[in-house]
C-alpha positions as CSV (number, residue, x, y, z in Angstrom):
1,X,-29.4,-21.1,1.1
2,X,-27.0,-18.4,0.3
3,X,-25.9,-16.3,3.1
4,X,-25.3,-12.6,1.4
5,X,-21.8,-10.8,3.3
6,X,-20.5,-7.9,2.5
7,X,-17.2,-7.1,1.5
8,X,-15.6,-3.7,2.2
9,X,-12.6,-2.6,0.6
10,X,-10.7,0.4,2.1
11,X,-8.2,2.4,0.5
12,X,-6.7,5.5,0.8
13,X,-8.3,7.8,-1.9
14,X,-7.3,9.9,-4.8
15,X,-8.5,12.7,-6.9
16,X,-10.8,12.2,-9.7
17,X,-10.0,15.5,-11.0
18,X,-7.9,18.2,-10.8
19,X,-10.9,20.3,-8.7
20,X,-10.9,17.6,-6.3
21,X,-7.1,18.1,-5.3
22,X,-7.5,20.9,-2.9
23,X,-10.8,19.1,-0.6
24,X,-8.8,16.4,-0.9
25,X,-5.7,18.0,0.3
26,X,-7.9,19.6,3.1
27,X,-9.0,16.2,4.4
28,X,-5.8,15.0,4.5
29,X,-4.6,17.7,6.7
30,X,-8.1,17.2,9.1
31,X,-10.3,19.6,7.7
32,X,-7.4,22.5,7.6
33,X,-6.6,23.8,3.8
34,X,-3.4,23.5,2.2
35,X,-0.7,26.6,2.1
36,X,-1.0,27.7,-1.8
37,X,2.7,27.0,-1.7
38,X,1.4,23.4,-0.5
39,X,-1.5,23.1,-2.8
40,X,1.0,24.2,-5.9
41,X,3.5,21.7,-4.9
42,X,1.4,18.7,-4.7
43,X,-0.2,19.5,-7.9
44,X,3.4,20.0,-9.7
45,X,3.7,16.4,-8.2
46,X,0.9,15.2,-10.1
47,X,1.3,16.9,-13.1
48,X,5.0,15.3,-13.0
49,X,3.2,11.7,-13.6
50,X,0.5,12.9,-16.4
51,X,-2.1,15.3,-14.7
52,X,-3.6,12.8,-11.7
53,X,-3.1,9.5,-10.4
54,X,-3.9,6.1,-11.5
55,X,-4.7,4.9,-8.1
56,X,-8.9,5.4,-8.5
57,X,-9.3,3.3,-11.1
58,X,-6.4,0.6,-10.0
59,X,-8.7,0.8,-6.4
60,X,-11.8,-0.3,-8.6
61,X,-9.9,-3.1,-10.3
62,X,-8.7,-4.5,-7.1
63,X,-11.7,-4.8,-5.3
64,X,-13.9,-5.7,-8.5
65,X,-11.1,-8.7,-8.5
66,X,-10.5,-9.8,-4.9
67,X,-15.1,-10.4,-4.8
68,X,-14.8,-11.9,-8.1
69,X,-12.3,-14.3,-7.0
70,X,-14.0,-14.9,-3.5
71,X,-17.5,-15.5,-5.3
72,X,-15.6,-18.3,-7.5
73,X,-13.8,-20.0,-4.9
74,X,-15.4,-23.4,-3.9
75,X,-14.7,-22.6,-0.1
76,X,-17.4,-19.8,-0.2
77,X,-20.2,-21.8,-2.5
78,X,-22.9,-20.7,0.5
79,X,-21.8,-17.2,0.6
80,X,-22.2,-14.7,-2.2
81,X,-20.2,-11.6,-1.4
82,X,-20.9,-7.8,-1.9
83,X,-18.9,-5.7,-2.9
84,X,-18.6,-2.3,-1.0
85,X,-15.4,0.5,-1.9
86,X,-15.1,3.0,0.8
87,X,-12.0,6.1,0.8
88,X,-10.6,7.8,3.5
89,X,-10.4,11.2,2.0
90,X,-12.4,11.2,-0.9
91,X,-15.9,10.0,-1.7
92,X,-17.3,7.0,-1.3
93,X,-16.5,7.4,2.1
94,X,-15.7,4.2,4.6
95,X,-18.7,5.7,6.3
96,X,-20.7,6.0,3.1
97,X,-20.1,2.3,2.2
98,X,-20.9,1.4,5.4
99,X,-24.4,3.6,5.1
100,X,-25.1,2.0,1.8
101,X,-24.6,-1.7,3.2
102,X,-27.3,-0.9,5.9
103,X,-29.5,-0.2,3.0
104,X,-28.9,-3.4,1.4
105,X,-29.7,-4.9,4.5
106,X,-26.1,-6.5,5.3
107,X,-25.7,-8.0,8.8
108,X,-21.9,-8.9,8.1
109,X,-19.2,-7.9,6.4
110,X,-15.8,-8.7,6.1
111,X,-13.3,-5.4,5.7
112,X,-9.7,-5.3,4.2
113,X,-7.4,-2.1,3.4
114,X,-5.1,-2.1,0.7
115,X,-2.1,-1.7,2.3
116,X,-0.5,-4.9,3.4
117,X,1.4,-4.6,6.7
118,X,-0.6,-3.1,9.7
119,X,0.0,-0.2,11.8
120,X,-2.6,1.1,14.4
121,X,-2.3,4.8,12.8
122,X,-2.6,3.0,8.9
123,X,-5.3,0.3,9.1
124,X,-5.9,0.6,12.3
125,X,-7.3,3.9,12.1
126,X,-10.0,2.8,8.6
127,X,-10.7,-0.1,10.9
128,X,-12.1,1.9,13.7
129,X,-13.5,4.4,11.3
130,X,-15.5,1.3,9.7
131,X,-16.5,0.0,13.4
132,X,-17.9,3.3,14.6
133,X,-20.1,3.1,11.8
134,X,-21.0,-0.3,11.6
135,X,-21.9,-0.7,15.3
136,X,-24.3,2.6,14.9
137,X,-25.7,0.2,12.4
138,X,-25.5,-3.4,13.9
139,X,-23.3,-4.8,11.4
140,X,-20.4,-7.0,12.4
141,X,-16.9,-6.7,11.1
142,X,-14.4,-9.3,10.9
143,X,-11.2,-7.0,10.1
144,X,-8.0,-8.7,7.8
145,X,-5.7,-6.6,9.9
146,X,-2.8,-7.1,7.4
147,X,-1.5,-9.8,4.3
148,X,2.3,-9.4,4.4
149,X,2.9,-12.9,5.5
150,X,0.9,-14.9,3.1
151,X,3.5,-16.7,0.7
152,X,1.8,-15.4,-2.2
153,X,2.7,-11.7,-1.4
154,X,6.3,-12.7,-0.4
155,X,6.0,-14.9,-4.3
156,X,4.8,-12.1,-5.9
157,X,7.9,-9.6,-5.2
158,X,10.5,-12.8,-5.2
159,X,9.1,-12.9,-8.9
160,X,9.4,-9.3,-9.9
161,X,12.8,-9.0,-8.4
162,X,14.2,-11.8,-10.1
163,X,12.6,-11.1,-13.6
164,X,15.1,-7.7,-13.0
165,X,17.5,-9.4,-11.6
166,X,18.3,-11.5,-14.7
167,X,18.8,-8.2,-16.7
168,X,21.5,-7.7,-14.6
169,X,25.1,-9.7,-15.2
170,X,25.5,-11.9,-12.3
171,X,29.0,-10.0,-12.5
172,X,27.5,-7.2,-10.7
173,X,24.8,-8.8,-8.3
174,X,27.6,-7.4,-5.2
175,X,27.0,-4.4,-6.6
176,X,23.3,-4.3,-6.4
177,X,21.3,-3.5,-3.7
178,X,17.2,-4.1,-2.9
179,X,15.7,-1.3,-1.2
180,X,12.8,-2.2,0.4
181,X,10.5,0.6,1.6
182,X,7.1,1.4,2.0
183,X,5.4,5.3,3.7
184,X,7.1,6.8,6.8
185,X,5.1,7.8,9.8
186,X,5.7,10.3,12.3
187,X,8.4,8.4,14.6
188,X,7.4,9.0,18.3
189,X,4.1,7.7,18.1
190,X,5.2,4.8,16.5
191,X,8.0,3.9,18.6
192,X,5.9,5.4,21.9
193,X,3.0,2.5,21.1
194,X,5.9,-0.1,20.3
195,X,3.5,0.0,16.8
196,X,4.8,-3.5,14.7
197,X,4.6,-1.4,11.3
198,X,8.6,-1.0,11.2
199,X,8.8,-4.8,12.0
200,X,6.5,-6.2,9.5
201,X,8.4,-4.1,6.7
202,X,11.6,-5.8,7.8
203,X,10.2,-9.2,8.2
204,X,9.3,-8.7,4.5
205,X,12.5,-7.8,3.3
206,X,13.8,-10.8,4.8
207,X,11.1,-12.8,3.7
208,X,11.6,-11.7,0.1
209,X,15.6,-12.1,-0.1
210,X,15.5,-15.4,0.9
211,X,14.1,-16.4,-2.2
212,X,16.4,-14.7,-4.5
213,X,19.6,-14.7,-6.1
214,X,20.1,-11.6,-4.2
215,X,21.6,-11.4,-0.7
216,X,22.4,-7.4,-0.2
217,X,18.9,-6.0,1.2
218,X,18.3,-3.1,4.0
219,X,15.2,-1.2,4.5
220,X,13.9,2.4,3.4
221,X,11.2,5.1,4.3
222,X,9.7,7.2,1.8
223,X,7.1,9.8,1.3
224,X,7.6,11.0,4.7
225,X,5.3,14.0,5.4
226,X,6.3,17.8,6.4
227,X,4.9,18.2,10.2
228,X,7.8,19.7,11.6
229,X,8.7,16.5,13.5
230,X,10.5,13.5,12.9
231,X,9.8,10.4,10.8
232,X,10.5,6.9,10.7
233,X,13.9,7.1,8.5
234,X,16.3,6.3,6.7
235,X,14.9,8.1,3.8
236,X,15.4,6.0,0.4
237,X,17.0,9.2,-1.4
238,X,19.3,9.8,1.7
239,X,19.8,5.9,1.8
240,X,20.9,5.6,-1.5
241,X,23.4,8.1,-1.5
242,X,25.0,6.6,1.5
243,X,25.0,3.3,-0.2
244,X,26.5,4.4,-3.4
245,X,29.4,6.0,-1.4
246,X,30.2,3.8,0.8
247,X,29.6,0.9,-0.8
248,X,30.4,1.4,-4.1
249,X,26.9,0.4,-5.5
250,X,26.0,-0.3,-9.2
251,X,22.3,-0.9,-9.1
252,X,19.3,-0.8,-6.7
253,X,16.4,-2.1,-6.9
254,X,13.2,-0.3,-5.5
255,X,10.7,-2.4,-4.0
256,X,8.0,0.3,-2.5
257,X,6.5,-3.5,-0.6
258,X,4.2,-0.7,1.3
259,X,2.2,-0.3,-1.4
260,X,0.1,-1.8,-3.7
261,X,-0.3,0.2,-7.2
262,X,1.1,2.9,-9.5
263,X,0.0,5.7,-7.8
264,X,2.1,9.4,-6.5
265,X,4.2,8.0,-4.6
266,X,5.5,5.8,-6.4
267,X,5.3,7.3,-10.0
268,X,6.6,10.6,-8.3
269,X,8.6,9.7,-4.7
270,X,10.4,6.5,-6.6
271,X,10.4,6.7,-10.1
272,X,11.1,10.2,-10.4
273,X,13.1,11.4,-7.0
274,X,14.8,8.2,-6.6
275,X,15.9,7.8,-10.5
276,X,17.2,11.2,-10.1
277,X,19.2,10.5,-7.1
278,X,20.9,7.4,-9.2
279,X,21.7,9.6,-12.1
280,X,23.3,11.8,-9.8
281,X,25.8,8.3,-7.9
282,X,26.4,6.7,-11.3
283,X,23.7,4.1,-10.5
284,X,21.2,2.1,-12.1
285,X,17.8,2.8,-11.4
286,X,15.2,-0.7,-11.3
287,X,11.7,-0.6,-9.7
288,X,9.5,-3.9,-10.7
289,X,5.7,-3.6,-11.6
290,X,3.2,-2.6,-8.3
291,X,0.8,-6.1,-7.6
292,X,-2.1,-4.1,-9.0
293,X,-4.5,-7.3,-10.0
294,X,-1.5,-10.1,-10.7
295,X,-3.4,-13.3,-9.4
296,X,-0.7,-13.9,-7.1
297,X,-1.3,-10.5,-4.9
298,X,-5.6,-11.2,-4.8
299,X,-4.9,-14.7,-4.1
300,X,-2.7,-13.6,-1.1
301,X,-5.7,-11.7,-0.1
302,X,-8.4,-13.9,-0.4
303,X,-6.4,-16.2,1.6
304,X,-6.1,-14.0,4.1
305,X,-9.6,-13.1,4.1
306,X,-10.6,-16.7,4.5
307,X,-8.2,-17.5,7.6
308,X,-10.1,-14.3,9.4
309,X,-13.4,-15.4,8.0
310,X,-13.0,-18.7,9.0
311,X,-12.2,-18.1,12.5
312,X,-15.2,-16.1,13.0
């Protein structure tokens, strides 16, 4: 007998169109609306990378994949997984997806974000969203709290950095630098909670060196917010400046590990800001492909799905 489980993929959210950037916008800030100055910036942003981002549809693909590989493993042949998307500011809700496994009368359900390191104000905070709402609903959760150290993540990025690397003269390799980076977050909370979010991302840049050519690596913060406080920095602009001076640097290589797709800010915060910030030291500018649906990145998740899985 097949056991039915559901399987709830949690992103972040983008606007379908341009009318949804302002609600959007508002939910981001916790229900307050954007400044017009605000609003008009972050549309200018979007507009710099073709009118809206890519991320919707790249959320669809990921989660149609990771089920589709799950359903077609032979480890799962008594479980037939469904598939459940749910946003954390814009529709489908997590709560929504949640609602609509109730109606399919889901019991279980195991729930990943697509992010791959974990902090308690990142996943943590879809996780507990998802919880509220499935314990209203007795439906249990098995959470994949985070992916970064399965060897097919760290394979994946080794891979994209060397296919760059070899268009670079092994001449210069002293003269390039990996950036690794992935979003900032507002730095007292996160150093007040002793949050592993800033450990994780230099575990990974570690991790992925090691299985290079390449042996110059540091770590980077981008896409920081504007709350009027401080956040988790160096910022990858300010970094690369520094670098360039001091160290005479020829070529970075941006590897925004904190992310999963093309999306803002990446297309905007790294290919646009930090390509601009090269132009400006002399540099060369290299940013490898986002996972998006390479086998390597699902497999790394439904590996990870099956060690929490499994344990429950």
């Amino acid at each position: 007998m097949t056991t039915k489980v559901g399987l709830l993929v949690m992103a972040y959210g983008t606007p379908y169109k341009k009318s949804d950037i302002e609600p959007y916008y508002t939910d981001i800030r916790g229900g307050r609306k954007p400044s017009r100055e605000a609003l008009d910036d972050l549309v200018r942003r979007y507009e710099a990378i073709g009118g809206l981002s890519p991320l919707a549809g790249t959320t669809e693909r990921q989660a149609e994949a990771l089920v589709d590989r799950l359903n077609h493993s032979a480890y799962y042949q008594d479980v037939e997984f469904k598939l459940y998307i749910g946003l954390k500011h814009i529709h489908p809700f997590i709560e929504d997806a949640i609602e609509e496994m109730h109606k399919d009368g889901i019991t279980e359900a195991v729930t990943v974000v697509l992010a791959p390191h974990y902090s308690q104000f990142s996943i943590g905070s879809y996780n507990k969203r998802a919880k509220q709402k499935a314990d209203e609903l007795n439906i249990v959760l098995h959470h994949v709290n985070h992916y970064y150290k399965q060897p097919k993540f760290i394979e994946y990025w080794s891979m994209r950095i060397t296919e760059v690397l070899n268009h670079i003269p092994k001449s210069e390799y002293d003269k390039t630098m990996l950036i690794v980076s992935a979003h900032s977050l507002p730095m007292k909370p996160v150093l007040d909670s002793n949050d592993p979010y800033p450990s994780q991302i230099s575990e990974t840049a570690r991790s992925i060196v090691e299985h290079t050519s390449l042996r110059q690596v540091t770590v980077g913060w981008q896409s920081a917010g504007n709350t009027g406080t401080p956040w988790i920095g160096p910022d990858v602009q300010d970094l690369t400046r520094e670098l360039a001076e001091k160290g005479n640097f020829k070529h970075f290589i941006y590897t925004p590990v904190g992310f999963v797709a093309e999306h803002l800010e990446v297309l905007y915060d790294n290919d646009y800001e930090c390509k601009v910030v090269c132009d400006e030291v002399g540099a060369a500018y290299h940013r490898p492909p986002m996972p998006d649906t390479h086998p390597l990145f699902i497999d790394a998740i439904v590996e990870e799905i099956t060690t929490v899985y499994k344990k429950a």
